[in-house]
Each structure stands twice: as structure tokens, then as C-alpha cells.
N, C-alpha and C positions, 0 to 999 in steps of 0.2 A: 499968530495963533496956531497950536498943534495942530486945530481938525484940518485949518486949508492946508498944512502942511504934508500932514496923512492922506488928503485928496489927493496928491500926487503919486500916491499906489494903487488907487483907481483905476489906470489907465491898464496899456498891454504891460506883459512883463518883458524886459528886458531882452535885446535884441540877440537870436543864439540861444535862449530858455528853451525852446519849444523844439529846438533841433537837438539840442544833447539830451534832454530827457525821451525824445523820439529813440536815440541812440541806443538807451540804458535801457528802455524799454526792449529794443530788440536784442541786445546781451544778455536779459535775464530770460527772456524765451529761451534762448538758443540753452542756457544753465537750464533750465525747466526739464529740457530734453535730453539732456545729458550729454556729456563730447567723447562717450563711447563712438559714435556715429554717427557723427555730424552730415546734417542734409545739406541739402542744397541754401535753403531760405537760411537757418542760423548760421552756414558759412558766410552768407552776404552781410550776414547783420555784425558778425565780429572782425569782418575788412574793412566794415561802414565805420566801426569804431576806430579802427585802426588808422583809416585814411584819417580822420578826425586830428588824430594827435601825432599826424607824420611831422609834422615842425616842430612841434616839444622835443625836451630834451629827453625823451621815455620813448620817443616815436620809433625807434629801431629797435628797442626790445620787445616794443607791442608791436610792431610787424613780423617778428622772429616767430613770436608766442603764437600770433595766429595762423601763422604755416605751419608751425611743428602740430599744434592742437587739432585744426583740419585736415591734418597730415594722421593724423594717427599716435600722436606723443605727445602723450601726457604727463608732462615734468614738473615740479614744485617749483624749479623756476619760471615756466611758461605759466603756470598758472596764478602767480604773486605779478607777474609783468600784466595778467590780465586783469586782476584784481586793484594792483595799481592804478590800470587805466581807466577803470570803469568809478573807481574813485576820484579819479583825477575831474571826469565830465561832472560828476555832482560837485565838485570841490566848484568850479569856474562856475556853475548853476548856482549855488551856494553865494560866491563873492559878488556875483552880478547882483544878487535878491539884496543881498545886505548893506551894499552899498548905496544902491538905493533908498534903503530905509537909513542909513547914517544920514545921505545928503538931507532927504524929505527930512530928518528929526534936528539937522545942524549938529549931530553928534559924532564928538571926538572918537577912536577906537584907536589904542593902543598897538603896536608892531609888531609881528610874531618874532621871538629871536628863537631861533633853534637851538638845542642844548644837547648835549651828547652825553644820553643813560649809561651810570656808572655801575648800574645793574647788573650783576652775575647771577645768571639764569641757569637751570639744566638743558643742555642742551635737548638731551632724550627727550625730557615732556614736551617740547617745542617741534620735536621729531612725531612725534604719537600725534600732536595736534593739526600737523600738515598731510599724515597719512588717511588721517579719516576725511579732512576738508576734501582732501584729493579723490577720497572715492565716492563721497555724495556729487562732486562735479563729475566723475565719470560716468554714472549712471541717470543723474538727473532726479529732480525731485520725485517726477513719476517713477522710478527704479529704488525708490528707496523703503526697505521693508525693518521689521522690529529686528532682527538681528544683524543689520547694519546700524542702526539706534542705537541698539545695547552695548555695538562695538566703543563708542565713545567714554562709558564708563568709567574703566579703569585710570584713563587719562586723564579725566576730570576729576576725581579722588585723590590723585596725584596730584595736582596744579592746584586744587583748595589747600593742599598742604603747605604750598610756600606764598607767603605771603604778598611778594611782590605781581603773584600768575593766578592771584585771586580774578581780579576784573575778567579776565582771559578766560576763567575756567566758568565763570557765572554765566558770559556769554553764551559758550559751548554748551553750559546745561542746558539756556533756558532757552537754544536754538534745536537740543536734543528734544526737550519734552515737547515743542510744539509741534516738531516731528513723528515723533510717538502717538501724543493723540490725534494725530491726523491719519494714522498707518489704518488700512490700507490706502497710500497717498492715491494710489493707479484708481483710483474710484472715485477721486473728487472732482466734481463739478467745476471750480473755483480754487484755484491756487492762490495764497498771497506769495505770488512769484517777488516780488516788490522787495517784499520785507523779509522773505526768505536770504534773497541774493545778500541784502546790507548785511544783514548777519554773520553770512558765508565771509563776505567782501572783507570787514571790520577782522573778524576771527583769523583771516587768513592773513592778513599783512600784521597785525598783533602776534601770531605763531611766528615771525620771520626770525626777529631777535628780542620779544619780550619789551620788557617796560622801555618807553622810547621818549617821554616828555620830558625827561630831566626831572631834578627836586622840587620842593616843594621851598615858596620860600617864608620865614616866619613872619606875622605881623602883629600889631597891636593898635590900638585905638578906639575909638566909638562905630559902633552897626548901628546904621538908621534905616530901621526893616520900611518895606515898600508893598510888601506881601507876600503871599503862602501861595504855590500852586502843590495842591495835594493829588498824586497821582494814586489811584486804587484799582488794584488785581486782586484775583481770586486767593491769591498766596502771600502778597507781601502789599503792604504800604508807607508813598515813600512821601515827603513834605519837602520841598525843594522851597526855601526859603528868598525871596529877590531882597539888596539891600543897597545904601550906599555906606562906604566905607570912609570914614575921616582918619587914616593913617596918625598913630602917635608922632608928634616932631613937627606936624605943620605941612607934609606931602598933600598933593592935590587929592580930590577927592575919587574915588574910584566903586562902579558899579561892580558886583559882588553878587554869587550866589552861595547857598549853604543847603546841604542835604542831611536829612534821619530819616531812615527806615526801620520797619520791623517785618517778620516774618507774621501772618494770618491764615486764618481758613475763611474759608468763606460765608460763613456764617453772623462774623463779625465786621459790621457796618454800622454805617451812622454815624454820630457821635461818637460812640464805642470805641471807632477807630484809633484816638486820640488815649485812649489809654495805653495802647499797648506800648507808646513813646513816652512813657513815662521815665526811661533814662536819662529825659532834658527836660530836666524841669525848670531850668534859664530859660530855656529859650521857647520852650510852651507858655511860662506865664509872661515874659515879652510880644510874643504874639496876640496874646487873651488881653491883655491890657495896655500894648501899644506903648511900649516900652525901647526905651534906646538899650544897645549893651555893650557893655566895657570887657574889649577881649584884651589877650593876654599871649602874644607867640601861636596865634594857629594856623599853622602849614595852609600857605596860601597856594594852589594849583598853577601852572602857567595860563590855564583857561579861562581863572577867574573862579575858580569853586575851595571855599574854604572848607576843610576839613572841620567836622566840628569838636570840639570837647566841653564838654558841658562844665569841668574842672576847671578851666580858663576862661569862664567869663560868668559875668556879674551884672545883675538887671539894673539900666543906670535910670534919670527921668523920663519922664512920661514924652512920646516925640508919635503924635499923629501923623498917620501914613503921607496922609492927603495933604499936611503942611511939607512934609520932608520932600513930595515931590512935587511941589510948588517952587519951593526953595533950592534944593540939593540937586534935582535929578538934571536940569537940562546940562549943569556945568560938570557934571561925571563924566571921570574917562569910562568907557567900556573897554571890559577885557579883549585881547587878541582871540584871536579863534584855532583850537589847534588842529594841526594837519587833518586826524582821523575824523576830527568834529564840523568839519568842513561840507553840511550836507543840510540843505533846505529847510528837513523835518526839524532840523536842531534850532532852527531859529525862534526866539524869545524872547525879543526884547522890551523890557520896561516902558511904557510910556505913562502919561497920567494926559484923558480927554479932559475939555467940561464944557459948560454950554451948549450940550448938542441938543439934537430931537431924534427919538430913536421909537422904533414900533415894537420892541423885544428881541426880532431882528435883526435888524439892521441900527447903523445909526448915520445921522446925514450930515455930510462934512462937505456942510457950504454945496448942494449941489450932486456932489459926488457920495457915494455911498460904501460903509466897512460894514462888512458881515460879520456880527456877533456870534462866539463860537459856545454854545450854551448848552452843550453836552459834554463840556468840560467843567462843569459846574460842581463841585464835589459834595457828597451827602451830607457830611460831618460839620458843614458850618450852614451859619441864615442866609448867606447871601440865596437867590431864589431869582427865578425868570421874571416872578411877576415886581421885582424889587429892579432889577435890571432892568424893566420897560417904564419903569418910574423914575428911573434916573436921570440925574443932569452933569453929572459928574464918575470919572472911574480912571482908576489906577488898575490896567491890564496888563496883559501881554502883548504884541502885533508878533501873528504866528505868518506861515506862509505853507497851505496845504491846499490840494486837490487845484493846484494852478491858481490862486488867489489869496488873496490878504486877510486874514480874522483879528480881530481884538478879541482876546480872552480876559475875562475880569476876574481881577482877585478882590477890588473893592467897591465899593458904589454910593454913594451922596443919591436920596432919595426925598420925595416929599409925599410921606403916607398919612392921609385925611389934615391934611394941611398944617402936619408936625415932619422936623427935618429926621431924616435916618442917616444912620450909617451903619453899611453891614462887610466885614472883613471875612474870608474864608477862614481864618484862625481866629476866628473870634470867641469859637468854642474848645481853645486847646487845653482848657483845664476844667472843662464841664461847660456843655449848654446853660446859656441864659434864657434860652424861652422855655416861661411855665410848661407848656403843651409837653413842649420836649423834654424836659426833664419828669412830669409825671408819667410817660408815656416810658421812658427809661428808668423810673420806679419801679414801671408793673411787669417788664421784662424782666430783672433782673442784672447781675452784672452778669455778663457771660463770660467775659476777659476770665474775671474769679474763677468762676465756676470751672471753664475748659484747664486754668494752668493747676486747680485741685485736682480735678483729674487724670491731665497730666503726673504729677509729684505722683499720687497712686499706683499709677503705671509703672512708675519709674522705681519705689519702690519695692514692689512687687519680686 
């Protein structure tokens, strides 16, 4: 049975978790402060890192980095050997969590092969993007003010221009603006030191030489969706699709994810959401109706993330979640994991419970207990807390945050006044089905309409 299976993340995590993340916690202090003038306490804490990975094959360039850095030299290569290495202890925190969770699930996971990007990059922009990394590390988050912000600009304008330094340049923005509205940083209370550094970390080894995972490769065959995890920001929203994949020709079958996003203001919630993805309308109304789909050549990631094109695929029969991962999910390979993706928060993977007893909280697996993560719940569909502490059944996530294991649900098998449910977060991806909701989104109006009329106005103007 899965739950006794999942009982076995109950326990401590993994032996070495709690000393590398001790580690990264004191490398990101020490970045907090800046390596203008490194103290006494962040010099201990980037030797502490460095003793760490003195037998790895990086261990003599992270000893170099941390004498020249605490020396007073601050190089692009010192600071990509340091970034390397503080990547390296979440990558080993990372392998250990998820191994874990393979053995507990008895799931297969495919072999990373390394692939050599045939990518020609400008060097310049890749230049601009290590000089700015370079002087938020010199000054430290607290030293960081809006005309070092603004500095990044030009550079990010530059790198949305080529396509392939897209990824690179969204990063950089979207590490720019949280920058900015935090400015004056020297006044905050509370650093997200954490998720600052990854950003830094990710940006900085992505500046080294640009696109680095090799191509994409094409596939075809049958999507048997599993579920929607819909993330929502004040600016954009994104639907990260879980599926399994039946390769054309008779290949085994392989766990798959799929993204669509659109750009938002924050105004637009709810249901609503759903509109503005109205450029895939395969695979909204596969989701609203639980539909398999027949793709056609779409650029497969070495990660496991299909690119989508809504032109290559075709809504096939009707294939309920909760059979598919009855049937499909335990014999799925899972994707390899790639080098830069090698980090705790990224873990996600598909399971399907059932049988439990759960308080809306928690749920209880034989004994041992999983923390239901229920502020990931998204607006835009039925699924609801109080449907989730009614459940007997669910197709989630198993994440790993804050030192522990969550189940995130994307679907749930319910028994409401002694009639069965089932509620899917894309359940609503081509209009709400509950009355309430939909007269309630009568009396509002559409606002989607209304903002891009006034848009066009502007624009005309």
C-alpha cells in the first residue's frame, strides 16, 4: 500500500540533511553581508563550506575562492567556484531527499546524461550579467540600493532579445524587482536571505556560458493528465500540468510535466484566471473534462517538461485522473533531474493516496502522519479544505519544505451528504461549474474583457 510506503518519510531526514543545509545557511549570511569585508563569523562559515567539499572534485577551486574572497578578491571566477559550491550542498540535499522518496514510492528514475549546448551566445550579455551579480555579492543585500537595481536594466533588455537568454534574463528581472521593492533593503527586519542567494546562485552559474542542457528531444503519443498544479502571483499565472506519457511505437511509459502561463495584474483572480490562457484550448478543455491528448513532435526537455504547442495536439477519450494513476503511475519512469534543478524546493512528485483518515491537516498513514499542504490550494478551481478533510482518496504532489514532507493535492475522491465527489483543480479551465460561482462571476463582470478593451484604447491612442 502507498500510505505505509509514504510512512517511511515520517521518520528523520536523511543522514548529512541537517549539516549541509546548516552550511548554506551560513553562506547565505555571510552573501547578506556582503564580501566587501568579510568578518570574522562569515569568514568561518565560507571555510565551513569549503572543508565540506575538500574531497570533491571542485574542492580546490572552493578553497582557492575562499582565500582570494576573504583575502579581499573578488573575481568572476571566485565567485562561480563559490556558487558552484553552495549549489553543489543543495544538489547532495536534494539527491538524498529524493531518493528517499524513489525507494519509499518503488519508483524508477531515469539517468541524467550530460549533453554539450550547441548554443552561441553573446558573450558581452553574459559579461553585463556577471558584473552586476558580482557587485550585489560585494556589497551584500543590506548595501544594496535603487541605483544598483536600475544598474541591471539595460542587460536584461538585451538578453529578452535573444531567445535562447530568455530564462536567464526573467530570472534577473524577477530577482531585480524583488530587489527594488524591498529598496531601502538596510531597513528590513527580515531578509528572504534563502531565496535571495538561489536566485543569485541559479543566475550566476547560468551567466558562465548560457544555455547548458542540450536540446530538446521531439515526441509523440498519448498525455494521460494526473493533474494541474496552478501557481498565482500578483503578475503572471502559471498551470504546470503532471502527466503520464505513452510514447508513439510502444516505449515504456514516462512521467511528464507541461507548462502555460500568461502575464496578470492583480486584480484578476478566481476563476477569471483561466481565461487569460485561453491560447490552449486543447489542453483547458482536456483538463475541464478529463481528457487524454494526442501529441504530435513536442520538444521534450531533458528534465521531463514538454514544451507545449497547442497546434500539435488533439483532445483524444475521456481517461479519469484517478484511473490513470491507478493504473499508469506506479510503472512510470520519472524524469532525470537536471544539474541546476538539483534543489529540495524543486521536488514534486506525483503520487495518488487512498484509504486514509485525514483531520484537513494531516493525513494518517498507518500510524505515521503527512502534512497536508493547503495553502497551495488554488482559487480558480473546487477543489476546497473542507472537500479535502472529506476525502478518502487524492492524486497530489509529496513536496519537501520547511525540513518535512507535505502532500499537495491537485484532486480528491470525497463523500458529500452521502453522494461520492470528485473535485480536480482544472476542473474549471473552461468556466466554473458551480452555480454560486458562475452567478457570482455574472455580477462581476468579465474583467479579462474589460482591462484588454482598455488596453487596445491605450494603445490606440
Amino acid at each position: 500500500m502507498l500510505d505505509v510506503q509514504l510512512s517511511e518519510l515520517a521518520g528523520d531526514a536523511p543522514a548529512g540533511v541537517g549539516e549541509a543545509l546548516d552550511l548554506i545557511a551560513g553562506f547565505d549570511d555571510a552573501l547578506s553581508q556582503g564580501f566587501a569585508r568579510i568578518g570574522e563569523e562569515p569568514a568561518a562559515a565560507l571555510a565551513a563550506v569549503a572543508g565540506a567539499l575538500a574531497g570533491s572534485p571542485v574542492g580546490d577551486r572552493v578553497s582557492e575562492a575562499v582565500e582570494k574572497v576573504t583575502a579581499g578578491s573578488v573575481g568572476d571566477e571566485h565567485l562561480a567556484a563559490l556558487a558552484g559550491a553552495r549549489a553543489a550542498l543543495f544538489g547532495a540535499v536534494h539527491d538524498a531527499l529524493l531518493g528517499r522518496l524513489d525507494t519509499a514510492l518503488g519508483r524508477t528514475r531515469a539517468a541524467w546524461e550530460p549533453a554539450e549546448s550547441t548554443s552561441e551566445v553573446a558573450g558581452n550579455l553574459l559579461d553585463g550579467c556577471r558584473v552586476w551579480l558580482r557587485e550585489l555579492a560585494i556589497v551584500g543585500w543590506h548595501g544594496v540600493d535603487h541605483d544598483l537595481v536600475s544598474a541591471a536594466d539595460q542587460t536584461i533588455e538585451a538578453l529578452l532579445a535573444v531567445p535562447e537568454l530568455r530564462g536567464l534574463a526573467v530570472l534577473l528581472d524577477g530577482l531585480a524587482t524583488e530587489l527594488r521593492a524591498s529598496c531601502p533593503i538596510a531597513t528590513m527586519e527580515h531578509l528572504p536571505a534563502r531565496r535571495w542567494a538561489d536566485l543569485w546562485t541559479r543566475a550566476l552559474l547560468l551567466a558562465q556560458h548560457g544555455p547548458w542542457h542540450g536540446g530538446a528531444e521531439p515526441v509523440s503519443g498519448r498525455l494521460l493528465i494526473l493533474g494541474a498544479d496552478v501557481h498565482e502571483h500578483a503578475t503572471v499565472v502559471r498551470v504546470q500540468v503532471h502527466a503520464v506519457l505513452e510514447p508513439a511505437g510502444g516505449a515504456p511509459a514516462r512521467l511528464v510535466r507541461t507548462s502555460v502561463a500568461a502575464a496578470k495584474v492583480d486584480t484578476i483572480v478566481g476563476p477569471t484566471l483561466w481565461r487569460l490562457l485561453g491560447a490552449h484550448p486543447v489542453l483547458l478543455a482536456a483538463l475541464a473534462e478529463h481528457r487524454s491528448v494526442e501529441i504530435t513532435d513536442l520538444p521534450l526537455l531533458p528534465g521531463g517538461d514538454l514544451v507545449w504547442h497547442d497546434d500539435r495536439a488533439q483532445a483524444g477519450d475521456e481517461a479519469d485522473p484517478f484511473a490513470v494513476a491507478r493504473i499508469q503511475l506506479a510503472a512510470a519512469t520519472a524524469p532525470a533531474v537536471t544539474p541546476l534543478d538539483r534543489h529540495p524546493v524543486r521536488i514534486a512528485e506525483p503520487v495518488l493516496v487512498e484509504g486514509y483518515k485525514t483531520d484537513g491537516r494531516t493525513i494518517d498513514l498507518g500510524g505515521n502522519t503527512l502534512e497536508i499542504d493547503l495553502d497551495r490550494l488554488p482559487s480558480c478551481g473546487p477543489l476546497t479544505p473542507a472537500l479535502v478533510k472529506a476525502s478518502t482518496s487524492c492524486v497530489g504532489l509529496v513536496r519537501w519544505d520547511g525540513g518535512r514532507w507535505w502532500l499537495q493535492p491537485l484532486a480528491v475522491q470525497a463523500t458529500v451528504k452521502k453522494s461520492p465527489v470528485a473535485a480536480h483543480n482544472g476542473d474549471w479551465a473552461t468556466g466554473p461549474t458551480d452555480p454560486k460561482v458562475v452567478k457570482a462571476e455574472a455580477k462581476s463582470g468579465d474583467v479579462v474583457a474589460v482591462l484588454r478593451e482598455r488596453a487596445g484604447r491605450l494603445l490606440r491612442k
